[in-house]
KOLTORTOR-903641 format. One record per atom (N, C-alpha, C, O): residue in one letter; x, y, z. Coordinates in steps of 0.1 Angstrom, whole numbers, plus 5000, padded with zeros to 4 digits. Atoms other than C-alpha are relative to their C-alpha. Example, Ala and Ser with C-alpha at 12.3 -4.5 7.8 and 13.67 -1.06 7.14 Angstrom:
BEGIN
A500949885000;A512349555078;A500950125000;A501950125007;S499149895000;S513749895071;S499250115008;S499750225009;
This chain:
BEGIN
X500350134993;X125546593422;X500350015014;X501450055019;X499649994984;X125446563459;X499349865007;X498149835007;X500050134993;X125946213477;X499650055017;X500350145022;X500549994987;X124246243513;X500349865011;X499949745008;X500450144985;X124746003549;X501449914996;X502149944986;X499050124998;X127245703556;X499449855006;X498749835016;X500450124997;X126845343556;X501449914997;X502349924989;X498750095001;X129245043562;X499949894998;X500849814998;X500450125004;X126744763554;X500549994987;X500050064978;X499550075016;X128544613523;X499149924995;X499049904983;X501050125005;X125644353522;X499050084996;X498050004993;X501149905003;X123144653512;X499849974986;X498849924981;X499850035021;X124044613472;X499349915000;X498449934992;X500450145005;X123044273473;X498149995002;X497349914996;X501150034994;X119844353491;X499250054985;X497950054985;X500749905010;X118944543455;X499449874992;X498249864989;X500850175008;X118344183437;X499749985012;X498650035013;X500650104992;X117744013467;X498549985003;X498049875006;X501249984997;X114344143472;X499450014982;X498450064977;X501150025014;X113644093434;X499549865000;X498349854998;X500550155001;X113043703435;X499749984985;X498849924979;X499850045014;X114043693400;X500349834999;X501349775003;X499450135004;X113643323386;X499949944988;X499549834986;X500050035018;X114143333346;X501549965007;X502150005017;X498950055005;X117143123335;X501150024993;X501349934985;X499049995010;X120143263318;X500749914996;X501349825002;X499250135007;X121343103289;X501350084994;X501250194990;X499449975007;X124943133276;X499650014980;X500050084970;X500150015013;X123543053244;X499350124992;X498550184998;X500849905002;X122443323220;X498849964994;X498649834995;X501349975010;X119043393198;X498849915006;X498149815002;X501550014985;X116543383230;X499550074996;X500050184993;X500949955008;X113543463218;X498950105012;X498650075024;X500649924988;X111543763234;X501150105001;X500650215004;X499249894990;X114543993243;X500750064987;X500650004976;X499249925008;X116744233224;X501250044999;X501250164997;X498649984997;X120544253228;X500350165004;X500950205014;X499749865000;X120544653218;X499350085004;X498250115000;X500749874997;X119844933237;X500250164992;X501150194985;X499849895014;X118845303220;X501350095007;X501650125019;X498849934996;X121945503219;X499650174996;X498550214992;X500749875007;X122245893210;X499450055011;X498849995020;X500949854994;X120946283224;X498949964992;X498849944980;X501749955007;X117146263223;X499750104991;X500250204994;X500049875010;X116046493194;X498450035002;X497549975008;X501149975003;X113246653187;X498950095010;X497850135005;X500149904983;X112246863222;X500950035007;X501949965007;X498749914996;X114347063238;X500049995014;X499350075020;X500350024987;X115246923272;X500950145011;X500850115023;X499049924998;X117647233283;X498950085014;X497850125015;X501049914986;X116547383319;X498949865007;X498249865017;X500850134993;X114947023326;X500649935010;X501849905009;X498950084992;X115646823359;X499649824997;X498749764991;X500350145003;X116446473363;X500349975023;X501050035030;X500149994985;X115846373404;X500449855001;X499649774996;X499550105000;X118146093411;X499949915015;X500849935024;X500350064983;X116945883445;X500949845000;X500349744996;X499250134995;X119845593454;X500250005013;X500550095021;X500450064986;X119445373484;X501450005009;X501349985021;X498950044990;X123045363498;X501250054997;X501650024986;X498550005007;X126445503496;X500949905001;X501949915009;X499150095005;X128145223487;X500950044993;X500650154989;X499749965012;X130945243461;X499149904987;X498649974978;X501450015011;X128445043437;X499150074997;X499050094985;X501249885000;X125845273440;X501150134996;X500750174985;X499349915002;X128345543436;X500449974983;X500350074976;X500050035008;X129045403405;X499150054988;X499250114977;X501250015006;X125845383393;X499950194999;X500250264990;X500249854996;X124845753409;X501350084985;X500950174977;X499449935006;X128045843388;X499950044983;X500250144976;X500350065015;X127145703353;X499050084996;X499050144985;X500949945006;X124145853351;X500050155004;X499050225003;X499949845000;X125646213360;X500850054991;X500750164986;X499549935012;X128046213336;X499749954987;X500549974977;X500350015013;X126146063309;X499050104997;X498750114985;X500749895001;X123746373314;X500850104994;X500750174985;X499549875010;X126246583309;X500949984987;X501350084981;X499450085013;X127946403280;X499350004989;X500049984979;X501049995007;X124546413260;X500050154998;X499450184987;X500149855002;X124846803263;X498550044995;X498050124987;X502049945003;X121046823264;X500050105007;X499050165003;X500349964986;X121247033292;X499350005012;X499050095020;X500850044987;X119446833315;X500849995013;X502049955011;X499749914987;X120146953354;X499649805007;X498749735005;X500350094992;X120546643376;X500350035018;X500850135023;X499949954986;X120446623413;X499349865006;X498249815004;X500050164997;X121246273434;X499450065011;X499250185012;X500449974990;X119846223465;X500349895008;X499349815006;X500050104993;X120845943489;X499249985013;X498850065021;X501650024991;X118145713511;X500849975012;X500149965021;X498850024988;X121345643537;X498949825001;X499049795013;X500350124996;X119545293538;X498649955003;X498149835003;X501449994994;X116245383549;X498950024992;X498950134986;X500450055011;X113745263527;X498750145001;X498550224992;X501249874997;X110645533540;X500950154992;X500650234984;X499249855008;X113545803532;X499950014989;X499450124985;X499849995011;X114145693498;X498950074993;X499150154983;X501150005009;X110345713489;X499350135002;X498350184997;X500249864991;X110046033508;X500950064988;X500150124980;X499449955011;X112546153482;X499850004991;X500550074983;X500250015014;X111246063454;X498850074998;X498650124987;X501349935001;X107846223463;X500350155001;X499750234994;X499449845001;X109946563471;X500350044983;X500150154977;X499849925013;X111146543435;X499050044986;X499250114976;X501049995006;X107746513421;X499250145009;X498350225005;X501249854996;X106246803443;X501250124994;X500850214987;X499549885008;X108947023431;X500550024985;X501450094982;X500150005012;X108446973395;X500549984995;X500650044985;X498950075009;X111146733384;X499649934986;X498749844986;X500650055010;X110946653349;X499749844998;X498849784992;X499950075002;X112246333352;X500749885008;X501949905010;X499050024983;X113246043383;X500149864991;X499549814982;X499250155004;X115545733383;X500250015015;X500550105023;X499650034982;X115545533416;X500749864996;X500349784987;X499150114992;X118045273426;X499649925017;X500349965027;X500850024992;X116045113452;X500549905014;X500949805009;X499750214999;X116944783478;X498649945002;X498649835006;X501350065003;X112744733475;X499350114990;X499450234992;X501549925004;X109844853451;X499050005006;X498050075004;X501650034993;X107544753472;X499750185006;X500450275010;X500749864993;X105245053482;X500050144990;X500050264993;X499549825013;X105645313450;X499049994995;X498850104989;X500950065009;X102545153433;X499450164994;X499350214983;X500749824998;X100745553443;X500950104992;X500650184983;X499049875005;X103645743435;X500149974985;X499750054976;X499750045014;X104345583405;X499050054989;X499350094978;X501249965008;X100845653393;X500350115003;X500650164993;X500249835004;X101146003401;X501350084991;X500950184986;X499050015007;X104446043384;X499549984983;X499850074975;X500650005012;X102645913352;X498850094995;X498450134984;X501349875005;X099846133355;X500550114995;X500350184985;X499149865000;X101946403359;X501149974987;X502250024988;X499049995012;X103746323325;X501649995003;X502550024995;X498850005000;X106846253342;X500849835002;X500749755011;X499450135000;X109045953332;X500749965012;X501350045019;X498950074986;X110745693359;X500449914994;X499749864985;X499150085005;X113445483351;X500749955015;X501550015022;X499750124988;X113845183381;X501049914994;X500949844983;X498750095003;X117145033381;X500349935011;X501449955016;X500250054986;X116444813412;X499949854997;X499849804986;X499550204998;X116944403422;X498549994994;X498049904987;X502150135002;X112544413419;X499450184994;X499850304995;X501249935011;X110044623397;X499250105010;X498650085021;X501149884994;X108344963407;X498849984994;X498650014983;X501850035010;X104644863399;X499550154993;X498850225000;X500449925005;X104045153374;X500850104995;X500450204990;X499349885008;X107445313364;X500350024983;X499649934978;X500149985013;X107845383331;X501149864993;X500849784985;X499450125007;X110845143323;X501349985017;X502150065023;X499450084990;X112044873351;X501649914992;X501549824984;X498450104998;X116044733349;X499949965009;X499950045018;X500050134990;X115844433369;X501749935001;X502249894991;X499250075001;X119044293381;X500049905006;X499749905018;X500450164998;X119243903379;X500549945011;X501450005016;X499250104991;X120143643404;X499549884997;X499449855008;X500450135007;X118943323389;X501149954989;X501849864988;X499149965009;X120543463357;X501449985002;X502249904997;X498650004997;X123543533371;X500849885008;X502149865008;X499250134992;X124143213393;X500249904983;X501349854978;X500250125014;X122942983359;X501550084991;X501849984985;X499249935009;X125843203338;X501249945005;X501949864999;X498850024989;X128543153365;X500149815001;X501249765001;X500250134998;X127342753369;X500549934984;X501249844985;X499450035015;X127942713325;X501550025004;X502149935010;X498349985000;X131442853327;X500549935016;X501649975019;X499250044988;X132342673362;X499949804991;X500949734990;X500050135006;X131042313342;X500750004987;X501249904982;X498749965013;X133142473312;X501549915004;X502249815002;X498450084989;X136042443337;X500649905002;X501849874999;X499850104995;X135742153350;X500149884987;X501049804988;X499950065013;X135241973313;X501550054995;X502549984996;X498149945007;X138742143298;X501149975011;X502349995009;X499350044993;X140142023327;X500249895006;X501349865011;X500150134998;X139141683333;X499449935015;X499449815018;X500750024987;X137341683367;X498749994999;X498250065007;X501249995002;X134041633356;X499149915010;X497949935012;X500150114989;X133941333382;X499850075013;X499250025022;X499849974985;X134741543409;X499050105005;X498750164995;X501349984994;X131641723431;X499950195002;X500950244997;X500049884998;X130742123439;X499750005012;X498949915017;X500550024988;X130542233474;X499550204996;X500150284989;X500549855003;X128342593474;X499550035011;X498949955018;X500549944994;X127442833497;X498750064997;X498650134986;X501849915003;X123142963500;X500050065010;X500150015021;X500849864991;X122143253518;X498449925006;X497449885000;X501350054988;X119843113549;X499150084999;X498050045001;X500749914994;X118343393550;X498449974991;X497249964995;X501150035012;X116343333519;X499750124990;X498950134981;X500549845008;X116543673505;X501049934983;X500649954972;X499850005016;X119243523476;X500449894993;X501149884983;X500050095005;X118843203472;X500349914983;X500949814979;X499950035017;X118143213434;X501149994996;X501249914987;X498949985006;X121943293429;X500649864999;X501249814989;X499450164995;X123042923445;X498949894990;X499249804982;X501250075011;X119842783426;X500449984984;X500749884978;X499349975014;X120842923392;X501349945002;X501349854994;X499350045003;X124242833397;X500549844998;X501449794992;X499950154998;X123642463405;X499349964983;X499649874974;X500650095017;X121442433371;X500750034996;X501149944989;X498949955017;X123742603349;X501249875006;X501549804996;X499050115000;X126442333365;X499249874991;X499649834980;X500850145005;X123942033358;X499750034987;X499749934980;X500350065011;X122742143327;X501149974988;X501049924977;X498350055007;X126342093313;X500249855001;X500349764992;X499750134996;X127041813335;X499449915008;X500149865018;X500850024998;X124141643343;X500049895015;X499149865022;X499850114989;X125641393371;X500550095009;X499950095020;X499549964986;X127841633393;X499650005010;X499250125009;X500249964982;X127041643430;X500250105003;X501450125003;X499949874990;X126541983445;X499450005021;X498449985027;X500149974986;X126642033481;X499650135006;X500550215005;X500249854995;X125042343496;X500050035019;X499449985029;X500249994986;X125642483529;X499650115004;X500450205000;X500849884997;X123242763544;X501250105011;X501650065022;X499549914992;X125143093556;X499650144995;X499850204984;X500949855001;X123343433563;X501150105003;X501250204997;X499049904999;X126543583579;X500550064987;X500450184985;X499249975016;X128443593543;X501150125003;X500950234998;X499349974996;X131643683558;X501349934994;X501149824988;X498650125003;X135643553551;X499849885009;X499649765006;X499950094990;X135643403581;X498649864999;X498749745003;X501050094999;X132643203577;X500149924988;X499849804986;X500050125014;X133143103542;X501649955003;X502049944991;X499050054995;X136542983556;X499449865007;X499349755003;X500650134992;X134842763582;X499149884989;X499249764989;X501150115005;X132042603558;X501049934989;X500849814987;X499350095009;X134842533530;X500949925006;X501249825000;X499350144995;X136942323554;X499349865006;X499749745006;X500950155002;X134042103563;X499849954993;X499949834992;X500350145011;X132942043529;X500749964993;X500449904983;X499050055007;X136641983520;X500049845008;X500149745002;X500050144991;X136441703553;X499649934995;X500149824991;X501050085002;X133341613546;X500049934982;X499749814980;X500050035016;X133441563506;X501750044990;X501950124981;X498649955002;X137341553499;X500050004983;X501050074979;X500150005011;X136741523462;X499350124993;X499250114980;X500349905000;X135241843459;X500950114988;X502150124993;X499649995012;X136442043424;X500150185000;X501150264998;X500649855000;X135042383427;X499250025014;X498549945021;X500949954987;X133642593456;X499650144989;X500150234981;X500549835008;X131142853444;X499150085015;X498250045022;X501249944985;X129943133474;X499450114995;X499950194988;X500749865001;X127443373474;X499950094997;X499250134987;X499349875004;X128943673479;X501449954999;X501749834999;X498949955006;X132443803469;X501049935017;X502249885017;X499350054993;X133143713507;X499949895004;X500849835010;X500150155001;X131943393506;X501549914999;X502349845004;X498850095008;X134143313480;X501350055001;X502149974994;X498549974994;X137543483493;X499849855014;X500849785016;X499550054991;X136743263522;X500549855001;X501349805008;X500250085005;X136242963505;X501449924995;X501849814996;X498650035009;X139442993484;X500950015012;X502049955010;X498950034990;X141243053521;X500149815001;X501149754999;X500150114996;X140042703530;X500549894991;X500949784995;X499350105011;X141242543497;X501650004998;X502349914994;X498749984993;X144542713507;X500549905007;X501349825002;X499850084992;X144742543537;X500049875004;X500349805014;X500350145003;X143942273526;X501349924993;X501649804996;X499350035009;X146342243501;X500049964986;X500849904979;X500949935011;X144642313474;X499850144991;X498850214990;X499749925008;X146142563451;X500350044991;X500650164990;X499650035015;X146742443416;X499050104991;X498150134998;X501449925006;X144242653395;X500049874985;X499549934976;X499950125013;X144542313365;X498949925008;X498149855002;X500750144994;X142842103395;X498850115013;X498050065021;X501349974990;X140642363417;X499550124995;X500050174985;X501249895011;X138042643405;X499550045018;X499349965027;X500649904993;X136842913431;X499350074989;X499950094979;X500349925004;X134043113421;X499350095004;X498650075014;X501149874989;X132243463432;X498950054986;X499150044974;X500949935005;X129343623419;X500050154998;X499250234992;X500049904996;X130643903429;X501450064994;X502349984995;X498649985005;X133844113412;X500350155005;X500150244998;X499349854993;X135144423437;X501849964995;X502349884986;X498749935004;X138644523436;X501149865003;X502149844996;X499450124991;X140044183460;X499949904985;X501049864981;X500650105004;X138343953435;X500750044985;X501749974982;X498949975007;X139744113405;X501349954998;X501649874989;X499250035005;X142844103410;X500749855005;X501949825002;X500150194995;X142843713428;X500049974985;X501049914981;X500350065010;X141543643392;X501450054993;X502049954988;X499049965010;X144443863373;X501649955006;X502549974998;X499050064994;X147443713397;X499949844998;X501049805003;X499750135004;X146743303385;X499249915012;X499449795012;X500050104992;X144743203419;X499049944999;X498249994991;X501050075001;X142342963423;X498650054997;X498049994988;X500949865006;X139543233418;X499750014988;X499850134986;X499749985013;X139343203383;X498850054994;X498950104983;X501249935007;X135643323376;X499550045009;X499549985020;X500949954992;X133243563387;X499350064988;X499450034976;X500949995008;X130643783374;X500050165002;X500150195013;X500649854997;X129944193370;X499149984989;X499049924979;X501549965009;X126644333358;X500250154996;X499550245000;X499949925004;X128344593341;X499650145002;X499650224993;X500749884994;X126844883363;X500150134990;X499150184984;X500149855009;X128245233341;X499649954987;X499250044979;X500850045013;X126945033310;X498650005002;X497850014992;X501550045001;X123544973321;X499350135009;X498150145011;X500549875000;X123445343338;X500250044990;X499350104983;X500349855015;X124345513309;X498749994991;X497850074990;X501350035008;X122045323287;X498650055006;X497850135001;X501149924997;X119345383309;X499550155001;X498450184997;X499949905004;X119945723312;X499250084991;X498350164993;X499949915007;X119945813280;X498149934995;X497250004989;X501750055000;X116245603277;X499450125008;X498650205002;X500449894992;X115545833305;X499650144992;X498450174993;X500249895007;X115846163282;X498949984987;X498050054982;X501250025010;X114145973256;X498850035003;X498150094996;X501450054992;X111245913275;X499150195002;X498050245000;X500549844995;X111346313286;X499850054985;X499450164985;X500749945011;X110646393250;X498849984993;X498250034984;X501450075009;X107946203242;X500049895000;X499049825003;X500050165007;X109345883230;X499649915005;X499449945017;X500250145002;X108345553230;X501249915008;X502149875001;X498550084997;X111145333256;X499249915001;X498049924998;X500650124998;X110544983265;X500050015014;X500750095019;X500550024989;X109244903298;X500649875006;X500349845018;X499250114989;X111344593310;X501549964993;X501749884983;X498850145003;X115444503309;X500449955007;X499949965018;X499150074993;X117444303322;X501750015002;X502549984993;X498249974999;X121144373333;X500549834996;X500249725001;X499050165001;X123544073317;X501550025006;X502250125007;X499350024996;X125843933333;X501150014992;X500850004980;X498550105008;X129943873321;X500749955009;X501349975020;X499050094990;X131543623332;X501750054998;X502150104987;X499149905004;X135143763338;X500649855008;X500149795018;X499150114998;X138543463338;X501150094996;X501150204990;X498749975007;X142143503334;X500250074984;X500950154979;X499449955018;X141943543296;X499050154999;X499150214988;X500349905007;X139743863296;X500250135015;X499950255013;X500249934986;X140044033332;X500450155002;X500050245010;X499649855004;X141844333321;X499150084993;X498550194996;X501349875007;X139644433294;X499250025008;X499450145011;X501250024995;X136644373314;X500350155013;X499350225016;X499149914991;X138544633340;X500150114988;X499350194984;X500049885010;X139644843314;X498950094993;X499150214989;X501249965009;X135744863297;X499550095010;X499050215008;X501149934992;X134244953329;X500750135004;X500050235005;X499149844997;X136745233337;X500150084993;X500750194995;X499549875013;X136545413305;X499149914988;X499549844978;X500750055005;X133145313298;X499450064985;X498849994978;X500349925014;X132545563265;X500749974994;X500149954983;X498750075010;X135445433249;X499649824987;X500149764978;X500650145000;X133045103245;X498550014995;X497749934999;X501050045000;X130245183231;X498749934996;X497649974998;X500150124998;X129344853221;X499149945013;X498049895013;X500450034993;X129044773250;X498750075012;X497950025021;X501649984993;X126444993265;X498650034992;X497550074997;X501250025006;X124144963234;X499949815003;X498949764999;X500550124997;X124244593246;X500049945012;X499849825013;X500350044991;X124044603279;X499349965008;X499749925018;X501150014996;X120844563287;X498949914989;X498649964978;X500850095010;X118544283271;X498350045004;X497850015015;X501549995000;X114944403266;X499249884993;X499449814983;X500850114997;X111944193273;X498450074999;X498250165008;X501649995006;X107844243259;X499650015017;X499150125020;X500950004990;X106544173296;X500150135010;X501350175010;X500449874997;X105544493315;X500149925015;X499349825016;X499950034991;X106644403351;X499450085011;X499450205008;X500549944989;X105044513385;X500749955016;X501549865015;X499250044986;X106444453421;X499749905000;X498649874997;X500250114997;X107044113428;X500149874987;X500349744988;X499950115011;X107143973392;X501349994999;X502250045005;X498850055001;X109543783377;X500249934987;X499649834984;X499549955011;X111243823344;X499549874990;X499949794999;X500450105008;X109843513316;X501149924990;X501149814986;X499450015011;X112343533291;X501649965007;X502049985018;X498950004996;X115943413291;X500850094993;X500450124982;X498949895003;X119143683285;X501549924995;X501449815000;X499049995012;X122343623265;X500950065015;X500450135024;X499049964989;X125843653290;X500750154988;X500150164977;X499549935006;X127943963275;X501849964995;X502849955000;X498950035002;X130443903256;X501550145000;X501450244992;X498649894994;X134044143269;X500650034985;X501650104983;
């Protein structure tokens, strides 16, 4: 495996949904009709993939993407098929990525997985990729028109998941009276996340007041500044939910400073769960929920679809990455699963909720998905 280039946009990850414009509904509830909890587990049998490559094109070295890149290198070699992998990084640059993916099809790769921050523009490739008998497996925010099987990861989903358990909150705790102030991405690229999280509040608690205030920066500093206005401005204010991961660090400064740091009487939440956010949540502070989309569970799984696919088989053509909501009471395991993701596997035959509809660039997913239960 060989990681290529350097990048220090942190906002890159996000750009992977952001350009999906996913707007299906996740419901905490289960037995949603249409999708399928279990992904296939198990070495492909039945052809012999040994001397085969797999041409892996990811858009950014992030540690997310690194993540990702990593799951699906050592679930190759963990299947002891002897399928030959070889990453390739797009350093950001979206012409590169697609340039790389066309290199791994002229030099006779059996089999490509891209990590994208757009599908747009593969429609060609894609078709010749299929002509050419060679499976693709898209694990990107939006749909390659014509890969073999598209993982879509949510932002509708994931805000509505995050919006149930923040109106959980506030019900077990007796604030049901009291208002949400939230941060939305101006920009318009991830709107759906603030969208979704406002219905999943209301469809709990059908009166609350949400407040939203547009910021494209999505910095501490900025989510600092906007949560002291809408503590000024709306002092009854219960929960702040931001964006991103820095939103919501900045957010929870401002409830700080406020004086505002009981976790019985105030609720911070992120969408986002890096290393800061973690352990805010496993130390007691206001931060009490966020969200991971299980990344080495929903590479492996795909993965090992991936080999399927290179024998012949039959995979499904659309999942969906689920969300888990991650609180004080489970924040270890949830930490512990993803670090020593084989040990779980449970959890990556259910990481991924398959869906009947056959997606192309620009669609957007029909069915609702099931949160993961830790």
């Amino acid at each position: 495996m060989h990681l290529t280039g350097s990048l220090s946009q942190r906002a890159t990850i996000r750009a992977l949904a952001a350009l999906a414009g996913i707007a299906a509904v996740a419901m905490l509830a289960t037995g949603c009709s249409g999708t399928t909890g279990g992904s296939p587990s198990g070495d492909p049998s039945g052809v012999s993939l040994d001397g085969q490559r797999i041409g892996i094109s990811v858009c950014c070295p992030v540690p997310q993407i690194d993540v990702i890149a990593n799951a699906i290198v050592d679930s190759a070699e963990s299947n002891d098929s002897g399928v030959d992998t070889t990453v390739v990084n797009g350093n950001s640059d979206v012409q590169k990525a697609r340039s790389d993916i066309q290199t791994f099809l002229a030099q006779g790769y059996n089999g490509i997985w891209s990590t994208l921050i757009s599908g747009q523009g593969y429609d060609t490739i894609a078709k010749q990729a299929a002509e050419s008998g060679v499976p693709w497996v898209n694990f990107s925010g939006s749909a390659v028109t014509g890969a073999t099987l598209n993982i879509v990861i949510p932002e509708e989903q994931l805000g509505f998941a995050l919006g149930v358990a923040a109106a959980g909150w506030m019900s077990d705790n007796g604030v049901e009276s009291g208002s949400v102030g939230a941060t939305i991405d101006s920009t318009g690229a991830n709107t759906k996340r603030t969208e979704g999280f406002e219905a999943g509040v209301k469809s709990v608690l059908p009166d609350v007041e949400v407040f939203t205030v547009g910021n494209a920066a999505s910095t501490t500093t900025a989510g600092q500044a906007i949560g002291a206005n809408l503590l000024q401005a709306h002092p009854d204010i219960a929960v702040f939910f931001g964006w991103t991961a820095d939103d919501a660090i900045g957010l929870l400064s401002a409830a700080k400073a406020a004086g505002t740091d009981d976790p019985a009487k105030f609720l911070v939440v992120s969408p986002e769960a890096n290393d800061q956010v973690y352990k805010l949540i496993a130390d007691g502070s206001i931060l009490q929920i966020a969200a991971s989309l299980g990344y080495p569970f929903g590479a492996i799984a795909g993965e090992r679809l991936l080999e399927k696919a290179m024998t012949g088989e039959e995979i499904p053509h659309t999942a969906i990455m689920r969300p888990t909501i991650i609180t004080p009471d489970n924040v270890e395991l949830v930490q512990k699963q993803e670090a020593n993701p084989y040990d779980y596997p449970d959890r990556i035959d259910g990481q991924l909720a398959f869906v009947d509809q056959v997606l192309a660039f620009g669609d957007v997913p029909t069915d609702q998905v099931d949160a993961v239960t830790p």
